[in-house]
TILUMZA-986357 format. One record per residue (C-alpha): residue number from 1; residue in one letter; x, y, z. Coordinates in steps of 0.2 Angstrom, whole numbers. Example, Ala and Ser with C-alpha at 12.3 -4.5 7.8 and 13.67 -1.06 7.14 Angstrom:
 pos code     X     Y     Z
   1    a    62   -22    39
   2    s    68    -5    36
END
This chain:
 pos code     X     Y     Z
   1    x   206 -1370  -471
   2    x   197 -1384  -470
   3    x   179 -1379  -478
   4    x   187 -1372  -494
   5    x   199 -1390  -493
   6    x   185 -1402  -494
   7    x   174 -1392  -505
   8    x   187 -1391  -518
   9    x   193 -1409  -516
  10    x   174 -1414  -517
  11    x   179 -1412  -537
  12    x   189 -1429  -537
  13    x   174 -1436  -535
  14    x   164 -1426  -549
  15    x   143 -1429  -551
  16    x   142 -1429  -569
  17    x   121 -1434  -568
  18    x   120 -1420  -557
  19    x   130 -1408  -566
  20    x   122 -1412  -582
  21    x   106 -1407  -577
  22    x   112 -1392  -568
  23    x   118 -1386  -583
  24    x   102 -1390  -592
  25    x    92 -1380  -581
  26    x    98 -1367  -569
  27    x   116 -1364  -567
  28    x   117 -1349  -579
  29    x   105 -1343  -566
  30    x   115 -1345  -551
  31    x   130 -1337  -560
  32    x   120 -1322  -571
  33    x   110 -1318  -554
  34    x   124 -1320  -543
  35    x   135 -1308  -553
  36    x   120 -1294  -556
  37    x   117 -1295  -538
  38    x   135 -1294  -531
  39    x   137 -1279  -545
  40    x   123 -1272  -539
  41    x   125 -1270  -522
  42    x   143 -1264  -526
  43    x   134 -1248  -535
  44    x   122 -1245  -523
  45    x   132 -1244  -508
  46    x   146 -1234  -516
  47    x   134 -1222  -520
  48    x   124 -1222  -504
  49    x   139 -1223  -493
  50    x   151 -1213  -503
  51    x   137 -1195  -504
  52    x   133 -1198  -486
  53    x   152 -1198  -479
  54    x   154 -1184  -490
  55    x   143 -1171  -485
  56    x   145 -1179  -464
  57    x   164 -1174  -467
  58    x   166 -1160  -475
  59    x   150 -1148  -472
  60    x   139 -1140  -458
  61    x   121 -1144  -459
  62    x   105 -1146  -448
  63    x   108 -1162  -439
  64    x   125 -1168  -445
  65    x   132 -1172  -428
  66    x   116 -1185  -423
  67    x   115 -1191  -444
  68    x   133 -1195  -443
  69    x   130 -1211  -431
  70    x   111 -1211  -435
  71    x   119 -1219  -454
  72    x   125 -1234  -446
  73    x   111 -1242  -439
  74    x   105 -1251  -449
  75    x   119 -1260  -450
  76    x   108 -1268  -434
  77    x    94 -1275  -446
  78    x    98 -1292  -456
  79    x    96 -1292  -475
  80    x    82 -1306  -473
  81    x    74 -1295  -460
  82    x    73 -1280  -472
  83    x    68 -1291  -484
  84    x    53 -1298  -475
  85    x    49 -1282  -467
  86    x    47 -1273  -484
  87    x    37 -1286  -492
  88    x    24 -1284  -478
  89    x    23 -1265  -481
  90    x    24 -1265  -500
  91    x    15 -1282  -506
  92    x    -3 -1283  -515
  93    x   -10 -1283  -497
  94    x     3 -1272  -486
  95    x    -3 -1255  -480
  96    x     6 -1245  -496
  97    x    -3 -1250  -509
  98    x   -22 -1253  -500
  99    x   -20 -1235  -498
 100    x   -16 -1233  -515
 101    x   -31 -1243  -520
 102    x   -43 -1235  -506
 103    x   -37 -1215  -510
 104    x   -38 -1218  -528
 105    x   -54 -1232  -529
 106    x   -42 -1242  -540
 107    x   -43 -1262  -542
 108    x   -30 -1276  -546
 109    x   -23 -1274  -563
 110    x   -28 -1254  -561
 111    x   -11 -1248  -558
 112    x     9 -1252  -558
 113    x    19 -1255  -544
 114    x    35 -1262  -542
 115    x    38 -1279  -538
 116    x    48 -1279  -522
 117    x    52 -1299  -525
 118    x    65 -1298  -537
 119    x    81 -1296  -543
 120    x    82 -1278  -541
 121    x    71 -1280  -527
 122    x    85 -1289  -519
 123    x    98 -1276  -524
 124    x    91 -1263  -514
 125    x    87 -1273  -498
 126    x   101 -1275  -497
 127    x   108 -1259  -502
 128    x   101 -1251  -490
 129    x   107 -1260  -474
 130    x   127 -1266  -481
 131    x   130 -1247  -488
 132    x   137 -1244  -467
 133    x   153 -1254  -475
 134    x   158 -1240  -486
 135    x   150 -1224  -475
 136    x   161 -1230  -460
 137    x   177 -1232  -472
 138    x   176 -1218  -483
 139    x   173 -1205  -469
 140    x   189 -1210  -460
 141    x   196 -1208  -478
 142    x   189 -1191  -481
 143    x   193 -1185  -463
 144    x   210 -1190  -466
 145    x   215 -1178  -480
 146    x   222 -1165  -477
 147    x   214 -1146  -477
 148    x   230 -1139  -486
 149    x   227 -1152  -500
 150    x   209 -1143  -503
 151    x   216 -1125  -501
 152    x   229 -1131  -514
 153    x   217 -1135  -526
 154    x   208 -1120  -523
 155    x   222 -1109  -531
 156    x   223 -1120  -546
 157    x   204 -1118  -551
 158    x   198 -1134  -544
 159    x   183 -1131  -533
 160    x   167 -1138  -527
 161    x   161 -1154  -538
 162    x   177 -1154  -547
 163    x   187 -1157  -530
 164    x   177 -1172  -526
 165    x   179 -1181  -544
 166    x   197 -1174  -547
 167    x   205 -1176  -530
 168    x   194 -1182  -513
 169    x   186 -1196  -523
 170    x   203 -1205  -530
 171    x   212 -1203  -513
 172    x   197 -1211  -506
 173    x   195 -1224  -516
 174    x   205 -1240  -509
 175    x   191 -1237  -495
 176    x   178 -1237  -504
 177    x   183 -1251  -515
 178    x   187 -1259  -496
 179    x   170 -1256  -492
 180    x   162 -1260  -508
 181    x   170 -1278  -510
 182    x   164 -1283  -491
 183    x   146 -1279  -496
 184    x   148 -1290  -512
 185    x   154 -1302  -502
 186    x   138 -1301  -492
 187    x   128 -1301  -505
 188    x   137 -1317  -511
 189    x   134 -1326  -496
 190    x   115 -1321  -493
 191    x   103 -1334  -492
 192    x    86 -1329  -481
 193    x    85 -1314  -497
 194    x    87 -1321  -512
 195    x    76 -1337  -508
 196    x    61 -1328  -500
 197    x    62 -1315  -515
 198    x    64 -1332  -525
 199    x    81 -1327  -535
 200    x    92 -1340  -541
 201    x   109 -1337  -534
 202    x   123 -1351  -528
 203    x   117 -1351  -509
 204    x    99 -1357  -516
 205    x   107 -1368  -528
 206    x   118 -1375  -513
 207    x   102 -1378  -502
 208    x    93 -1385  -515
 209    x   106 -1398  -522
 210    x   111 -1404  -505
 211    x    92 -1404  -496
 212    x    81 -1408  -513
 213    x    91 -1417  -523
 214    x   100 -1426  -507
 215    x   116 -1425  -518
 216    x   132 -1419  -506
 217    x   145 -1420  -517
 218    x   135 -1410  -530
 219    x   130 -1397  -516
 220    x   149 -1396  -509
 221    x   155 -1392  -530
 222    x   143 -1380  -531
 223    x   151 -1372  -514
 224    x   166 -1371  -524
 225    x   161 -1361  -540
 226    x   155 -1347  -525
 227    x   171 -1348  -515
 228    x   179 -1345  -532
 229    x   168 -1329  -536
 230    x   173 -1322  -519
 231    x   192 -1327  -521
 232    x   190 -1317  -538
 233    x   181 -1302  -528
 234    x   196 -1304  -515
 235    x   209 -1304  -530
 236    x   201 -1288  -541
 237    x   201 -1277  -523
 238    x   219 -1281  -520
 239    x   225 -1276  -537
 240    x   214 -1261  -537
 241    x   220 -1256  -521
 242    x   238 -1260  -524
 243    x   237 -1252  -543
 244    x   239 -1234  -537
 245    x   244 -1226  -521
 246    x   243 -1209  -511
 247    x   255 -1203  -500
 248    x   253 -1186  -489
 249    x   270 -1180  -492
 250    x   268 -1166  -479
 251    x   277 -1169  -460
 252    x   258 -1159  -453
 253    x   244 -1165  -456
 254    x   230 -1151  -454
 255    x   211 -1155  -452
 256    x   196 -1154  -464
 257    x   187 -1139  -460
 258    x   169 -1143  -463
 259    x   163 -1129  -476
 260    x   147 -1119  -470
 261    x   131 -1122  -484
 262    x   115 -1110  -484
 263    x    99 -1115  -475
 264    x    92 -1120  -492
 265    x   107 -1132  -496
 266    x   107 -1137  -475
 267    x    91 -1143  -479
 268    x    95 -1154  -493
 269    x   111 -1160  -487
 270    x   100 -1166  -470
 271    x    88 -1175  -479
 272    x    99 -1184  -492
 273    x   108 -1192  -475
 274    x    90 -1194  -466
 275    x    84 -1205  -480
 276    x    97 -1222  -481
 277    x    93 -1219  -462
 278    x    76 -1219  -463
 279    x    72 -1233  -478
 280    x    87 -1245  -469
 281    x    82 -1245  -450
 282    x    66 -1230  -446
 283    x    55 -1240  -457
 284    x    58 -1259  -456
 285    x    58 -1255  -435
 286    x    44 -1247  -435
 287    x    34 -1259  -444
 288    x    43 -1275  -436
 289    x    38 -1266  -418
 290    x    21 -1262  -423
 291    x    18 -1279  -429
 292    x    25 -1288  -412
 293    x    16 -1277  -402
 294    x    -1 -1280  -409
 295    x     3 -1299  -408
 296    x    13 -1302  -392
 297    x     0 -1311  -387
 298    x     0 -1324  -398
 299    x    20 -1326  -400
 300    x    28 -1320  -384
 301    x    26 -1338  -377
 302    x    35 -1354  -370
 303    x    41 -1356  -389
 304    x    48 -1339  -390
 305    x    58 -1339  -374
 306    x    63 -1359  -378
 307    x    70 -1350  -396
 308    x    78 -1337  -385
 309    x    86 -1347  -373
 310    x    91 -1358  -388
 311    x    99 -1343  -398
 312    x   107 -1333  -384
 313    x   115 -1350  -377
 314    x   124 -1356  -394
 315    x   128 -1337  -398
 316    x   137 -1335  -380
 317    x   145 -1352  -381
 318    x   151 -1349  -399
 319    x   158 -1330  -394
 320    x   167 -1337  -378
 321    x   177 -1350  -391
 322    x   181 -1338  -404
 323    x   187 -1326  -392
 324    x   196 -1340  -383
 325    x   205 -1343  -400
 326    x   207 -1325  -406
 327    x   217 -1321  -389
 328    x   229 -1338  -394
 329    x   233 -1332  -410
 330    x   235 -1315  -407
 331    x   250 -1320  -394
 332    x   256 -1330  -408
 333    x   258 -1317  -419
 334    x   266 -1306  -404
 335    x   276 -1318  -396
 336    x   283 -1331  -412
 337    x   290 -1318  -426
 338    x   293 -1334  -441
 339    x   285 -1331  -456
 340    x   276 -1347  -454
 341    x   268 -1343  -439
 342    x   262 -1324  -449
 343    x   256 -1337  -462
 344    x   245 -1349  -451
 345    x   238 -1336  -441
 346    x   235 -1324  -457
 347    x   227 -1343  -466
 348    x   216 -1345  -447
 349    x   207 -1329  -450
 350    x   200 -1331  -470
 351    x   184 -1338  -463
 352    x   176 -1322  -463
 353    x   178 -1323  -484
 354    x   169 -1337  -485
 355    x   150 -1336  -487
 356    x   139 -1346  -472
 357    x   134 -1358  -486
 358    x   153 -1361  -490
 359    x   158 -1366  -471
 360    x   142 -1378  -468
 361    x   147 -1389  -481
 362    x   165 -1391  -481
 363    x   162 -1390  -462
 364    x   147 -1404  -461
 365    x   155 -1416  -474
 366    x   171 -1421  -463
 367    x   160 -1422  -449
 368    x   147 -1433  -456
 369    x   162 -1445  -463
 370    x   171 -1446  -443
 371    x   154 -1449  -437
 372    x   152 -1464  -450
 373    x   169 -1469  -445
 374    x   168 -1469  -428
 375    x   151 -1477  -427
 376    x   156 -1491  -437
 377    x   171 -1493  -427
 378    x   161 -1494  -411
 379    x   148 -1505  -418
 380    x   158 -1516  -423
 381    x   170 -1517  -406
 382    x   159 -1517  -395
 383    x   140 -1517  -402
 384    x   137 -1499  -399
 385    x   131 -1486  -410
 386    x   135 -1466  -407
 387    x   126 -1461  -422
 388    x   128 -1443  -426
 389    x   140 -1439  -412
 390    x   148 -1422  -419
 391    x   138 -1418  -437
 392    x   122 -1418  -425
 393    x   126 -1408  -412
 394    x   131 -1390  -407
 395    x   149 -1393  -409
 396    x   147 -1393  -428
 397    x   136 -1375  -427
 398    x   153 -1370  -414
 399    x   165 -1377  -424
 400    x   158 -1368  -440
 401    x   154 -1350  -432
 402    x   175 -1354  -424
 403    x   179 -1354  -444
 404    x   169 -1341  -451
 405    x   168 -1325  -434
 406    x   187 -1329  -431
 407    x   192 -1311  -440
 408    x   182 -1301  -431
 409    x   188 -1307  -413
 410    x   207 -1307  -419
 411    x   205 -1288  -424
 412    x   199 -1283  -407
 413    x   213 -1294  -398
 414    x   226 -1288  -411
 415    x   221 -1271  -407
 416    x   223 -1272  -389
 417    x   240 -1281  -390
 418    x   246 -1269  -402
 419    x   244 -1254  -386
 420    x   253 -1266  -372
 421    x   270 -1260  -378
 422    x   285 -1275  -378
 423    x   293 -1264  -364
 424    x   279 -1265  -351
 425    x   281 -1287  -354
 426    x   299 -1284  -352
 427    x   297 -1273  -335
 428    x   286 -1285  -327
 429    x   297 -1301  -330
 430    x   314 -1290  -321
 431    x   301 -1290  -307
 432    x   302 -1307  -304
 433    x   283 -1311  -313
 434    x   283 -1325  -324
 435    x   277 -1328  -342
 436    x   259 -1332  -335
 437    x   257 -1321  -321
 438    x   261 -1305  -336
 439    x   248 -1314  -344
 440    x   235 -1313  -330
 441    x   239 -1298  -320
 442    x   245 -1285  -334
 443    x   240 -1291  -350
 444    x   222 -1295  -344
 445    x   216 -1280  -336
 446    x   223 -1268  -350
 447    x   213 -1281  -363
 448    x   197 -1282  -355
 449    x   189 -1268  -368
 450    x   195 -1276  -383
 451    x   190 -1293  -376
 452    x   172 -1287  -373
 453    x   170 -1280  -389
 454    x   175 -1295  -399
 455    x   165 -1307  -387
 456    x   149 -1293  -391
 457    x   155 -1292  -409
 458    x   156 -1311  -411
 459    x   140 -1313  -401
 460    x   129 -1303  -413
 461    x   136 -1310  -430
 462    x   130 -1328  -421
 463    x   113 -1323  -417
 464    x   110 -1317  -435
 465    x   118 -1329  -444
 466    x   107 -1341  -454
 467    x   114 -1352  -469
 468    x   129 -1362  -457
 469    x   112 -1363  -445
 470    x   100 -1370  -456
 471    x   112 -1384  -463
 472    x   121 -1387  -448
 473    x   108 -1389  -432
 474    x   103 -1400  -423
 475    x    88 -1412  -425
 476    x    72 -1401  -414
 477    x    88 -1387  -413
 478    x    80 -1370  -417
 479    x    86 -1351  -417
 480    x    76 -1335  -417
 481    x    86 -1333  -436
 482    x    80 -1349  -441
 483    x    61 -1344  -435
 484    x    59 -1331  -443
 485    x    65 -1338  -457
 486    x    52 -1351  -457
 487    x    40 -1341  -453
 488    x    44 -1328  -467
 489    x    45 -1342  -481
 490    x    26 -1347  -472
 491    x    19 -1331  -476
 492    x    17 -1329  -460
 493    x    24 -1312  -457
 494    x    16 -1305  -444
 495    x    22 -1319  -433
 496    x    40 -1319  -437
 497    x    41 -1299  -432
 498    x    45 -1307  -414
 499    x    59 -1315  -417
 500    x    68 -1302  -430
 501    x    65 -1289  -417
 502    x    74 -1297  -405
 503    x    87 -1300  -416
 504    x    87 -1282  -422
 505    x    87 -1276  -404
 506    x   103 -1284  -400
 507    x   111 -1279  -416
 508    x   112 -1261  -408
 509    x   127 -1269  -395
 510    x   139 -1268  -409
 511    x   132 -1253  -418
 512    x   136 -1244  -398
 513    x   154 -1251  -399
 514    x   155 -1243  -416
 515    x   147 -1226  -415
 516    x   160 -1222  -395
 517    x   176 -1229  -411
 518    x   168 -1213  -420
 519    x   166 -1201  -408
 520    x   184 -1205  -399
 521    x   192 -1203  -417
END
């Protein structure tokens, strides 16, 4: 709690200068923008998710089994690697349109073409690697309804394109609103898209108030207003999903049975899943491993493998911590049943709400201020300066990726406590084995899937995580995220291909946990 602490009590201390010329100038731009952008990619992932899930669960067609883990993948590719990959391919000097200008003998100024660095621009980046969000949720909510509920309908005159908007599509909503709100959320807390495409949103407003205008106060208010928006996002998901509720009143649940299509509607069906598939990870990898292999040369160097090192070394450090602290406060929730132990542990896991900006600033603020401290203190004890003993080291980026990954460690260990049944504890204590010795030789073994896949898990969002890097690293501290970032806003896109297909490459770890979820369900 203590990022959203400090960047709401940053307001007892309000920068009127700042604020005034903040108003002035670009703060209905970081709201407008944010709000078109989160909306947005709402829409477009709903749409792309929710027709995907659809025809994968309730139709046979040409390819559905291999399209039906094909979609999430690009879940793999960063929005700021999508971002900078289709800006290569589609800008005035990319590949698309020199062949537009060489097959039609066309000129600058001869012809429209979209600007991919935009606003809408943006929206469909990142359309097209969040909409996994909804696919994932809203197939397990289409598979989960029941075949008697279609036949029902059936009798009544309900068929076809009236059964989707009249019945499969309301019982599917809460996980599609689900889904739909975690990709806002993402969009919210983007930075490496919105600021290469050159969109004002509060991430860029955050970055620039605290590195341009030096202004930390103003920078940690501004964090605010955006943990606000994704409290309001957090709120409007709730209500909706508590608003209505479905219930399968039935004691037997029978199975959708996929409905057969003809060879003219197999083939559209296939190629309406191939495409989010194709646009979201075919096409950016592609380009990405054409553009490293051509200049291997060049970047595959001590540099790279220093960034590599640099990278894999925090990401496993951070993973090892986080799963370190999910297993604690799983056991907590198993082993202490008070309300305010629920209450702590539920209050432990909100980081993941909270946009990357968000935890660097309320994270680095108190860090920075104990530094202060501390070094006075010593200076003036004993004549000895620490200087920047935790703000300017690696335990601030740990201590940050702790807040922010905690969720997604505590789900795996929740889930494999929740199959260690009670009785199992009790059986093994009768047999003389005490509290730890459980711990160790029956609860360890039994975990050591869910514990892998939340150190994996953990271990991926690290490597691609870049606003909580960027603010927080160290001095001469750099990441393969942060590379290509830099590389990116240098125009130098070529170059930073290396690094984001690294990044992309390991991405598949938790898209192969993902995909064996699927096939075992």
């Amino acid at each position: 709690m203590l990022p959203m602490l400090v960047v709401f009590y940053s307001w007892t201390n309000p920068q009127v200068e700042a604020w005034k010329h903040l108003t002035e100038t670009v703060l209905s731009d970081y709201v407008i923008h944010s709000l078109i952008l989160a909306a947005g990619v709402g829409i477009g992932v709903s749409a792309i998710g929710t027709g995907s899930a659809w025809l994968i669960s309730q139709f046979d067609f040409y390819g559905r089994k291999t399209l039906q883990w094909l979609l999430v993948l690009p879940m793999a590719v960063p929005a700021y690697i999508i971002a900078y990959t289709y800006t290569g391919m589609l800008d005035f000097a990319g590949p698309v349109q020199s062949a537009i200008r060489e097959s039609f003998d066309l000129s600058y100024g001869d012809y429209w073409f979209p600007e991919v660095r935009s606003l809408p621009g943006a929206i469909v980046m990142m359309s097209l690697v969040l909409y996994p969000y909804v696919y994932m949720l809203a197939l397990n909510a289409f598979r989960e309804q029941s075949q008697s509920l279609y036949e029902s309908s059936k009798t009544l005159g309900i068929s076809g394109r009236r059964y989707f908007f009249r019945v499969a599509l309301p019982l599917a909503r809460p996980a599609i609103v689900t889904g739909a709100s975690l990709a806002m959320m993402e969009s919210l807390a983007d930075y490496g898209t919105v600021q290469y495409f050159g969109v004002n949103t509060f991430t860029t407003g955050i970055f620039r108030t605290w590195f341009g205008m030096g202004n930390q106060q103003a920078a940690a208010q501004l964090a605010s207003l955006l943990c606000t928006f994704v409290f309001v996002l957090i709120l409007l998901e709730r209500f909706s999903r508590h608003k209505r509720r479905y219930f399968n009143t039935g004691t037997q649940q029978r199975v959708v049975q996929r409905r057969a299509m003809s060879p003219k509607f197999q083939w559209i069906a296939a190629v309406l899943c191939f495409l989010p598939f194709l646009f979201g990870f075919v096409a950016p990898s592609l380009q990405l491993l054409y553009w490293s292999i051509s200049h291997w040369q060049q970047n595959f160097d001590d540099q790279f493998l220093t960034l590599a090192f640099n990278s894999f070394m925090l990401a496993a450090i951070a993973a090892l911590v986080v799963t370190f602290i999910a297993v604690f406060v799983s056991y907590a929730k198993r082993l202490v049943v008070r309300k305010d132990v629920q209450i702590a542990t539920q209050l432990a896991s909100m980081g993941y709400a909270i946009p990357g900006a968000v935890v660097a600033v309320g994270a680095m603020l108190p860090l920075i201020w104990f530094d202060t401290q501390f070094d006075s203190f010593m200076q003036n004890l004993f004549g000895i300066s620490t200087g920047l003993l935790l703000s300017g080291s690696l335990f601030a980026l740990v201590f940050a990726y702790s807040i922010r990954f905690l969720v997604v460690a505590v789900q795996n260990t929740d889930d494999g406590l929740s199959r260690i049944k009670p009785s199992m504890d009790a059986s093994a204590r009768t047999m003389g084995l005490s509290p730890k010795q459980v711990g160790i030789r029956i609860h360890l073994p039994l975990l050591r899937g869910s514990l892998l896949s939340a150190f994996i898990l953990v271990f991926v969002d690290v490597l691609k995580e870049l606003p909580a890097t960027l603010i927080m690293r160290p001095f001469n501290f750099n990441t393969l995220a942060v590379r290509a970032h830099e590389l990116a806003s240098d125009e130098r896109l070529v170059d930073a291909a290396l690094p984001a297909m690294a990044i992309v490459i390991v991405g598949l770890l938790p898209i192969y946990l993902l995909t064996k979820k699927m096939d075992e369900s």
